[in-house]
Backbone atoms as SQL, in Angstrom:
CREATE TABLE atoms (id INTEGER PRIMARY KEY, chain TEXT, resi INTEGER, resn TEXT, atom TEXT, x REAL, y REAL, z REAL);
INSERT INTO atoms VALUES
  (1, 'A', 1, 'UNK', 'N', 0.847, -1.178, 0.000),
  (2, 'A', 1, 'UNK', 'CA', 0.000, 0.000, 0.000),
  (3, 'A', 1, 'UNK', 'C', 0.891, 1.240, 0.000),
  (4, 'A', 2, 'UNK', 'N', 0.400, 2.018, -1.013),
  (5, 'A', 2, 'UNK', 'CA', 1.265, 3.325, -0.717),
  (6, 'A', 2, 'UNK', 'C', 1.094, 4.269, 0.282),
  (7, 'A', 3, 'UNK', 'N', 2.245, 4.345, 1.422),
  (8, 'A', 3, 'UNK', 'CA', 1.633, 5.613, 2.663),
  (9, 'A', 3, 'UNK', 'C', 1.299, 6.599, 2.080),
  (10, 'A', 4, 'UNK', 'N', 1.301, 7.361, 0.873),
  (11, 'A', 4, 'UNK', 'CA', 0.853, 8.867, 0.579),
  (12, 'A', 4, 'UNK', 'C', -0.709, 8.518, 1.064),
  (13, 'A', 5, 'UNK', 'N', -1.430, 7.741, 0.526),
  (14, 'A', 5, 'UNK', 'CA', -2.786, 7.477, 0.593),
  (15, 'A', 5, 'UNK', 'C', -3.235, 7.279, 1.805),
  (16, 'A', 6, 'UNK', 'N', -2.594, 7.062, 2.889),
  (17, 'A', 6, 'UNK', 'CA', -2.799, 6.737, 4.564),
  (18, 'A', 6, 'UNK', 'C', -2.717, 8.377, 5.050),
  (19, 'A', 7, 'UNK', 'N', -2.206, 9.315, 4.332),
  (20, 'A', 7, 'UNK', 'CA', -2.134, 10.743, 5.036),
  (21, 'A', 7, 'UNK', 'C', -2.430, 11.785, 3.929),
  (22, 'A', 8, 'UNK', 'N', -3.494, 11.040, 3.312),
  (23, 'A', 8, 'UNK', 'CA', -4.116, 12.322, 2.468),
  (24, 'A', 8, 'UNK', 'C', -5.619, 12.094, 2.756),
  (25, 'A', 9, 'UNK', 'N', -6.339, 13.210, 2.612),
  (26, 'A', 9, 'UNK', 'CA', -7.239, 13.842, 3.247),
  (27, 'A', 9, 'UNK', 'C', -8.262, 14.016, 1.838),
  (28, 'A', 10, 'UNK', 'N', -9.603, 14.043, 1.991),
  (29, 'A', 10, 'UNK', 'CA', -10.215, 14.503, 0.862),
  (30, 'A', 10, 'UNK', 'C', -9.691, 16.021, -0.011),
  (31, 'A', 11, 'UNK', 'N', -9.332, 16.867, 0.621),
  (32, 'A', 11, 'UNK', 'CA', -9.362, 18.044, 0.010),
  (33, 'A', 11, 'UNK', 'C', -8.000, 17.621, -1.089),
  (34, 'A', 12, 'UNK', 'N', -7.539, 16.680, -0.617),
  (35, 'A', 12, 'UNK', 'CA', -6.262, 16.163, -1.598),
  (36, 'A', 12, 'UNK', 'C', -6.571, 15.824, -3.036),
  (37, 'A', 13, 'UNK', 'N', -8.289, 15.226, -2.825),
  (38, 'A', 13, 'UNK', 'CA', -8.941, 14.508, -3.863),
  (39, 'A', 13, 'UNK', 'C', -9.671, 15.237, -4.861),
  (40, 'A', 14, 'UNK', 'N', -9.780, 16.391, -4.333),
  (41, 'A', 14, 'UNK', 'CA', -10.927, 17.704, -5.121),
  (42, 'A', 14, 'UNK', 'C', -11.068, 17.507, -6.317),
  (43, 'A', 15, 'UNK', 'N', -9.811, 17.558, -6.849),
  (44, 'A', 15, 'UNK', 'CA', -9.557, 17.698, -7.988),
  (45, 'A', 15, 'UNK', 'C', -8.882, 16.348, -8.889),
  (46, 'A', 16, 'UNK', 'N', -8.859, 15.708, -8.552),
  (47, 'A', 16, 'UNK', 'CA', -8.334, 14.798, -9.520),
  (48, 'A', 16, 'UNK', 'C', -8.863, 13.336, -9.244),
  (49, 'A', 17, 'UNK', 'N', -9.978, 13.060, -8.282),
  (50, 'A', 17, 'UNK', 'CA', -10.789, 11.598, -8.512),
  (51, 'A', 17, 'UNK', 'C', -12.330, 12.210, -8.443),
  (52, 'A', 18, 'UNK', 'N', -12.772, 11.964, -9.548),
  (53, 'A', 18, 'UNK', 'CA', -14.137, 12.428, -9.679),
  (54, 'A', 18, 'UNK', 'C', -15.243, 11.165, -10.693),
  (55, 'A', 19, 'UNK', 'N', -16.429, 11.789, -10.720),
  (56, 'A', 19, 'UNK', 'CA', -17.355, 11.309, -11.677),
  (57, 'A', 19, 'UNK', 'C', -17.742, 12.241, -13.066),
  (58, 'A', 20, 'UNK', 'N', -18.108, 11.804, -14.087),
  (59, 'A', 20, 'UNK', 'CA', -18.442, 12.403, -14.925),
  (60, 'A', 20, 'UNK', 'C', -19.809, 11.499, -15.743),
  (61, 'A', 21, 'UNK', 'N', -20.835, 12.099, -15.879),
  (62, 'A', 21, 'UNK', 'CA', -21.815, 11.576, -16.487),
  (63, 'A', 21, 'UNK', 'C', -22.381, 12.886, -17.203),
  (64, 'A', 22, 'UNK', 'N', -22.824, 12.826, -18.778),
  (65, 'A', 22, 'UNK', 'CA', -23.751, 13.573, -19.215),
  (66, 'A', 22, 'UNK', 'C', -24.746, 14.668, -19.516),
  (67, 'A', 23, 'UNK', 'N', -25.079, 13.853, -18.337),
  (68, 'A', 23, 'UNK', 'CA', -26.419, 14.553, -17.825),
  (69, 'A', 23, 'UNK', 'C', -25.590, 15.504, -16.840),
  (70, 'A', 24, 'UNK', 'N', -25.223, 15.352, -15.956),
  (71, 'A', 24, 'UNK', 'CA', -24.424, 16.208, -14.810),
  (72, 'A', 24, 'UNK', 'C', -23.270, 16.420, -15.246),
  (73, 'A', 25, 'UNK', 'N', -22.795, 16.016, -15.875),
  (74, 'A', 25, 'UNK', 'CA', -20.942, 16.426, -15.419),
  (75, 'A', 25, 'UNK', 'C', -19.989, 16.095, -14.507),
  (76, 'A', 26, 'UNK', 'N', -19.199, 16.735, -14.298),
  (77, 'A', 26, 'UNK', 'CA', -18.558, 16.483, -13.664),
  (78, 'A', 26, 'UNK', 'C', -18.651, 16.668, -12.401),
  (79, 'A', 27, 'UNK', 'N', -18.698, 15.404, -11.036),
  (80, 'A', 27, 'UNK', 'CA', -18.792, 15.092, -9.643),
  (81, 'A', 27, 'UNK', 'C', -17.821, 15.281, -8.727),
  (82, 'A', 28, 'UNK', 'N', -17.744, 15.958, -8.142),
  (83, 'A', 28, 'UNK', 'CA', -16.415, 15.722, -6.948),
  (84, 'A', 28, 'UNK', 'C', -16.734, 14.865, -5.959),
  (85, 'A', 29, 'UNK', 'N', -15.855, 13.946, -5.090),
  (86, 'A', 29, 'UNK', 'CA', -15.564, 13.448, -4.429),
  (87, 'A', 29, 'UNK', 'C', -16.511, 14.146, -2.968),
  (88, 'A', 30, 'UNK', 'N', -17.261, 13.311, -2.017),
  (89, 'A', 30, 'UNK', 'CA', -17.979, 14.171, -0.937),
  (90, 'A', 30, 'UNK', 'C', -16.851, 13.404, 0.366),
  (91, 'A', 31, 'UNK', 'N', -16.318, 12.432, 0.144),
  (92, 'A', 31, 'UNK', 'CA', -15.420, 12.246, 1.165),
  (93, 'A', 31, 'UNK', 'C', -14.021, 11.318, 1.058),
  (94, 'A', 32, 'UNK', 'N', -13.005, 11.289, 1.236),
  (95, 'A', 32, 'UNK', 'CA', -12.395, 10.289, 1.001),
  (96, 'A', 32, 'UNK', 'C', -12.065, 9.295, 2.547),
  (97, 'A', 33, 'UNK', 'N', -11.902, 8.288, 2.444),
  (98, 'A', 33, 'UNK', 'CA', -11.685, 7.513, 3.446),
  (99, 'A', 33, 'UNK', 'C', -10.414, 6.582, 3.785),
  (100, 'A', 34, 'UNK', 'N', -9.477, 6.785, 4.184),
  (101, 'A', 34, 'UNK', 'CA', -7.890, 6.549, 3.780),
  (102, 'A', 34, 'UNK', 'C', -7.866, 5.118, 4.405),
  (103, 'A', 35, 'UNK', 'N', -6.811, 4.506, 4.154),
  (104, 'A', 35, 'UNK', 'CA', -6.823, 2.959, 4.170),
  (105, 'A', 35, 'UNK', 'C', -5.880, 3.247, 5.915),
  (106, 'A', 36, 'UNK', 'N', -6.305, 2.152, 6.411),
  (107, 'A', 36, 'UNK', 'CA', -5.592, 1.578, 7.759),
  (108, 'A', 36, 'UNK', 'C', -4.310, 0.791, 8.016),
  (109, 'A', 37, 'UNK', 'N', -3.542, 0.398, 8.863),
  (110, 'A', 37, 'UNK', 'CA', -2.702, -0.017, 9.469),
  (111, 'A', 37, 'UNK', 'C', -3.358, -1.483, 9.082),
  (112, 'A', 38, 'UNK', 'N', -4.795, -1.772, 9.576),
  (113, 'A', 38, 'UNK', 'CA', -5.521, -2.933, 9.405),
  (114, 'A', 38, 'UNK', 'C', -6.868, -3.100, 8.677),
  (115, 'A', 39, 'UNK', 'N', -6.329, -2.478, 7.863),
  (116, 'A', 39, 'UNK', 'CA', -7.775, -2.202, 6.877),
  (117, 'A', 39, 'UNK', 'C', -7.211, -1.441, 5.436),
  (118, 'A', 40, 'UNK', 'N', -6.844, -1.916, 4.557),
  (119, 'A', 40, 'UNK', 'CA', -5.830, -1.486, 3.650),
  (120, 'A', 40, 'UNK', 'C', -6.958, -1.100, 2.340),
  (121, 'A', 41, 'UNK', 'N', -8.203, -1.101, 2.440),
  (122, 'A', 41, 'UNK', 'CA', -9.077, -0.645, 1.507),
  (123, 'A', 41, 'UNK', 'C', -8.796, 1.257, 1.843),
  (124, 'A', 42, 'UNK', 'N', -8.857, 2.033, 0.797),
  (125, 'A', 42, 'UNK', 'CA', -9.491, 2.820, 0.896),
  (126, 'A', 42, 'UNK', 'C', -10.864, 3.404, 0.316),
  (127, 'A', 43, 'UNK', 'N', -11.534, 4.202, 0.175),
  (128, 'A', 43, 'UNK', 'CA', -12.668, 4.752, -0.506),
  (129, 'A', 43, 'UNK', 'C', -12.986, 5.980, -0.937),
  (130, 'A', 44, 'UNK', 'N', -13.526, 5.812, -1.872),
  (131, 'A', 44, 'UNK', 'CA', -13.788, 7.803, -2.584),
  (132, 'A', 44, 'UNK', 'C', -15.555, 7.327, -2.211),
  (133, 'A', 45, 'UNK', 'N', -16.347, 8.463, -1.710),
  (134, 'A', 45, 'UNK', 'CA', -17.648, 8.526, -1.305),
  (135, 'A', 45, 'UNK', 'C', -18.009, 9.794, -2.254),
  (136, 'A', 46, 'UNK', 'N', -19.037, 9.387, -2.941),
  (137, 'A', 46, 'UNK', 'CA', -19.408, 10.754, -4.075),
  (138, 'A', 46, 'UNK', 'C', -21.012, 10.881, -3.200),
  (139, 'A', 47, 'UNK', 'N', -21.355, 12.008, -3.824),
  (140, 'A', 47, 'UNK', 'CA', -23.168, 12.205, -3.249),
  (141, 'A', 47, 'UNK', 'C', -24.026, 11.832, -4.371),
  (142, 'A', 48, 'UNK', 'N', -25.002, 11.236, -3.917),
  (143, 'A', 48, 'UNK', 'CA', -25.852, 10.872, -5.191),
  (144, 'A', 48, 'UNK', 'C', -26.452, 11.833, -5.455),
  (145, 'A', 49, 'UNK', 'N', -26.803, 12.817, -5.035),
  (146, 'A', 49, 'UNK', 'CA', -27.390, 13.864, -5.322),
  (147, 'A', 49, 'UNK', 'C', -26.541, 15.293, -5.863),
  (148, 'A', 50, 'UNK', 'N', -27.074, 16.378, -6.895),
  (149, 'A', 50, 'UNK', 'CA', -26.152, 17.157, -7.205),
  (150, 'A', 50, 'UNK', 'C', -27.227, 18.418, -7.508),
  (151, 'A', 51, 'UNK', 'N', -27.663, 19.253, -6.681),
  (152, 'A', 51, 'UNK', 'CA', -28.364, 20.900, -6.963),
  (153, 'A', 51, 'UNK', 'C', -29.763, 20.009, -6.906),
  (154, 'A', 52, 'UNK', 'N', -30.629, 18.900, -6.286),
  (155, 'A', 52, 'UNK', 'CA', -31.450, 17.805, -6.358),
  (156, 'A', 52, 'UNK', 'C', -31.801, 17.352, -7.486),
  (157, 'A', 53, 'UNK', 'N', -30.680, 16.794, -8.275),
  (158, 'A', 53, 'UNK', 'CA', -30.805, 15.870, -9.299),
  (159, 'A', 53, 'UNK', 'C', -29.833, 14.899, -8.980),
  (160, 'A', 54, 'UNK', 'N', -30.405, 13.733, -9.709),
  (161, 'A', 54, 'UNK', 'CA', -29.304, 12.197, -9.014),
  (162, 'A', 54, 'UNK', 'C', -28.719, 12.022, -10.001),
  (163, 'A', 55, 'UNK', 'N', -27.305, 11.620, -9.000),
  (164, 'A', 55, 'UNK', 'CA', -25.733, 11.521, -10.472),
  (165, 'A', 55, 'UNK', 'C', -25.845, 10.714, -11.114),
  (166, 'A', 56, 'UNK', 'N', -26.796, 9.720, -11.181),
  (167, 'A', 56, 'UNK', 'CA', -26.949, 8.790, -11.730),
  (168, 'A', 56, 'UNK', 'C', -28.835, 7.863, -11.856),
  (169, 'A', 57, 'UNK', 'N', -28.822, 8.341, -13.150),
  (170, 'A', 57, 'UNK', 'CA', -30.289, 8.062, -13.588),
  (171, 'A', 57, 'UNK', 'C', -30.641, 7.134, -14.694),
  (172, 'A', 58, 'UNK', 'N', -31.737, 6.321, -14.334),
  (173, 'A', 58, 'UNK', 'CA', -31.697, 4.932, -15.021),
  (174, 'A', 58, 'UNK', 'C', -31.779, 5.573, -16.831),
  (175, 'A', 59, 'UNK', 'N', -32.144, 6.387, -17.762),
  (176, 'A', 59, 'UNK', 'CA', -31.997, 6.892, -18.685),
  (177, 'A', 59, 'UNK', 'C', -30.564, 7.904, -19.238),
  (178, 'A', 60, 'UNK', 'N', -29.340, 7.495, -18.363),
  (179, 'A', 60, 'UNK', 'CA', -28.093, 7.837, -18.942),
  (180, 'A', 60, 'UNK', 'C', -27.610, 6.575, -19.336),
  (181, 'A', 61, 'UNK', 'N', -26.607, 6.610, -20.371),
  (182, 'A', 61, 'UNK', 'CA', -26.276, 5.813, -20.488),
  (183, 'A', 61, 'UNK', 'C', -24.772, 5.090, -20.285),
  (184, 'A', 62, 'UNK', 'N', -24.141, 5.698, -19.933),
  (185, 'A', 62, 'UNK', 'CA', -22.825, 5.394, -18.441),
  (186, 'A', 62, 'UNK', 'C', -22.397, 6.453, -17.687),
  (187, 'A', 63, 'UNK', 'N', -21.753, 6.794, -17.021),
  (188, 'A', 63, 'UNK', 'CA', -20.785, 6.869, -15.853),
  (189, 'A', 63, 'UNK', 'C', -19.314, 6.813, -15.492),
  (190, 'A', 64, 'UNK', 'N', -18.438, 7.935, -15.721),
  (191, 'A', 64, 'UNK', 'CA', -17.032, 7.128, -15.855),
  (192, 'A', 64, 'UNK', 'C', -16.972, 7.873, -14.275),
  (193, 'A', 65, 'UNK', 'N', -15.949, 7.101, -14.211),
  (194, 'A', 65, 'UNK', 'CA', -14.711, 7.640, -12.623),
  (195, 'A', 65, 'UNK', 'C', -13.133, 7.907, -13.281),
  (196, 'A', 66, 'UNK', 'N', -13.001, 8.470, -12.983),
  (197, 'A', 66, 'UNK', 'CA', -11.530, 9.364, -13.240),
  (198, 'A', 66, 'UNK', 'C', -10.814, 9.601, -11.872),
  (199, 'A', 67, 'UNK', 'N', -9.212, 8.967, -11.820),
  (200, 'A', 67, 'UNK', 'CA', -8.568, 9.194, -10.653),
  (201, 'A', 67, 'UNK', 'C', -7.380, 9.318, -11.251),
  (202, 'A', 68, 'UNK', 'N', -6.947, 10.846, -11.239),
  (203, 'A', 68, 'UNK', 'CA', -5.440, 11.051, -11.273),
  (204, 'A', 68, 'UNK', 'C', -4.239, 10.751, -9.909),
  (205, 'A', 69, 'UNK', 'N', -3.784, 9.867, -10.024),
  (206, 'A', 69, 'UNK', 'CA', -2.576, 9.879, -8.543),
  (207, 'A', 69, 'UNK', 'C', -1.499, 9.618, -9.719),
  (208, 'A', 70, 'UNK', 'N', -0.332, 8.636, -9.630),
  (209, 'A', 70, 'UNK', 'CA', 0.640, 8.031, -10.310),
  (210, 'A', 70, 'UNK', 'C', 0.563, 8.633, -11.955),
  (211, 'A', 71, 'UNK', 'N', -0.585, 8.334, -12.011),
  (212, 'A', 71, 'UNK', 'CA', -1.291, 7.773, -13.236),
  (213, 'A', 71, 'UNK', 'C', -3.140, 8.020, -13.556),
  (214, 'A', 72, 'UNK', 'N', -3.390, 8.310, -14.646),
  (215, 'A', 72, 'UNK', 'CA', -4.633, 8.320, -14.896),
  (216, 'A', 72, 'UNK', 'C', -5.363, 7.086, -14.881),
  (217, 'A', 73, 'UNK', 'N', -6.640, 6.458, -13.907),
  (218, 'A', 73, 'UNK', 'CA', -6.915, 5.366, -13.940),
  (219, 'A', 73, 'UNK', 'C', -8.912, 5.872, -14.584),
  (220, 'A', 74, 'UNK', 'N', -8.987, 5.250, -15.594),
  (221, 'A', 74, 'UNK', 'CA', -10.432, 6.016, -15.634),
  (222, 'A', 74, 'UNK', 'C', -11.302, 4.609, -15.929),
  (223, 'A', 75, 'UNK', 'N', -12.344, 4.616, -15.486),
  (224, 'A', 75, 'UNK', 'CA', -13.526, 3.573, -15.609),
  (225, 'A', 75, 'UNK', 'C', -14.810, 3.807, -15.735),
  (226, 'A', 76, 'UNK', 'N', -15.422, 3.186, -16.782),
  (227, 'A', 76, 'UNK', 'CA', -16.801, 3.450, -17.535),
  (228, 'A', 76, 'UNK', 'C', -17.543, 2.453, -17.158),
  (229, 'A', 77, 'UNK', 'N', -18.569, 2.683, -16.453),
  (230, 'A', 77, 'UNK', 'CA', -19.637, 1.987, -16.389),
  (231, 'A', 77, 'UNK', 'C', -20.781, 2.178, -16.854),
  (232, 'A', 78, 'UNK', 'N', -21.600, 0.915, -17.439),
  (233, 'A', 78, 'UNK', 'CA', -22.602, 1.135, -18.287),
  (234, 'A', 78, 'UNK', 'C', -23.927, 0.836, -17.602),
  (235, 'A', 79, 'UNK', 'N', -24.736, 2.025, -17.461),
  (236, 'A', 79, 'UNK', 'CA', -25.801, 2.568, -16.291),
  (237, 'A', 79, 'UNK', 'C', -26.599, 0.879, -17.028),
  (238, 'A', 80, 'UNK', 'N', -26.981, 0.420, -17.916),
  (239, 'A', 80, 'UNK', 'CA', -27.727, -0.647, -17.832),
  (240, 'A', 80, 'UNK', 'C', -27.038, -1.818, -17.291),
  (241, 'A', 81, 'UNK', 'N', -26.178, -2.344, -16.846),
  (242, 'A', 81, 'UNK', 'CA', -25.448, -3.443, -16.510),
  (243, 'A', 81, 'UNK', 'C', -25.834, -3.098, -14.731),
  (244, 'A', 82, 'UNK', 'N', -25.873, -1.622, -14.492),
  (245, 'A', 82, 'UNK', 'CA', -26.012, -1.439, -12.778),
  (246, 'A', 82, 'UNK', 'C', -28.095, -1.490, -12.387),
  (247, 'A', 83, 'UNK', 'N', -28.506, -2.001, -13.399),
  (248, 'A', 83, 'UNK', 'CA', -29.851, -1.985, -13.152),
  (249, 'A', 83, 'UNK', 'C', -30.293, -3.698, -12.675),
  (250, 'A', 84, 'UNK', 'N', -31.566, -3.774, -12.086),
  (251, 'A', 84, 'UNK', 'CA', -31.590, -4.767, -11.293),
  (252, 'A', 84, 'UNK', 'C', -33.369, -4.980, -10.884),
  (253, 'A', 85, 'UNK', 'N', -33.953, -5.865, -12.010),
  (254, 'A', 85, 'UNK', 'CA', -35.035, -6.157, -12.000),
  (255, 'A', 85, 'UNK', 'C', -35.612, -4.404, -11.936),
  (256, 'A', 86, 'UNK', 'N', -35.471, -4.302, -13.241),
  (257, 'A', 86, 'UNK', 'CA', -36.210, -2.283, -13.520),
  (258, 'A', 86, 'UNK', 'C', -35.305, -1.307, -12.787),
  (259, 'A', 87, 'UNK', 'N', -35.153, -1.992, -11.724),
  (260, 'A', 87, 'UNK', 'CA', -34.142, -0.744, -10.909),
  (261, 'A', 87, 'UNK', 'C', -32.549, -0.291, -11.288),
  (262, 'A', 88, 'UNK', 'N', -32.761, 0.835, -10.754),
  (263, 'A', 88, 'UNK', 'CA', -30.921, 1.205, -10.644),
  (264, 'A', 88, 'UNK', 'C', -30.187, 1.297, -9.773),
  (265, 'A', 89, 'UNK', 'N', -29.245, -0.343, -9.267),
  (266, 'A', 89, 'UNK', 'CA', -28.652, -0.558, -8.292),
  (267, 'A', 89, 'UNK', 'C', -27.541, 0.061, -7.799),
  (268, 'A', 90, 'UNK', 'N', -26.831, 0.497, -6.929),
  (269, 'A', 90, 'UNK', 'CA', -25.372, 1.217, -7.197),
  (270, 'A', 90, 'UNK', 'C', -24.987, 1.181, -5.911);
């Protein structure tokens, strides 16, 4: 695990791990959650909600995540693959 990530803080994240969808744009990060001594996951926490519209609505049709650290890591997800008997699971 890399220690930078054990002593960085959301405001670290502002800008360079986000969401981007469509319909909304571009998401910032609402919290980050740094990995442990004994718990080596960390987490980016986004809000589903944005000015009360949801970042994610069963009529878009994906979702990427974008995280600059090292390296640009970006991932597209396709809003029908996250649906679940009509619904939109996430």
């Amino acid at each position: 695990m890399d220690r930078r990530l054990m002593q960085m803080t959301t405001k670290d994240f502002l800008e360079t791990a986000y969401l981007t969808s469509d319909r909304i744009g571009r998401v910032r990060i609402k919290a980050y959650l740094p990995p442990s001594r004994s718990d080596l996951i960390f987490k980016f926490v986004f809000p589903r909600t944005v000015a009360e519209k949801p970042v994610v609505a069963p009529e878009d049709k994906h979702l990427t995540f974008t995280w600059r650290f090292d390296s640009v890591v970006t991932v597209t997800f396709k809003i029908k693959n996250l649906m679940y008997k009509g619904r939109l699971e996430y």
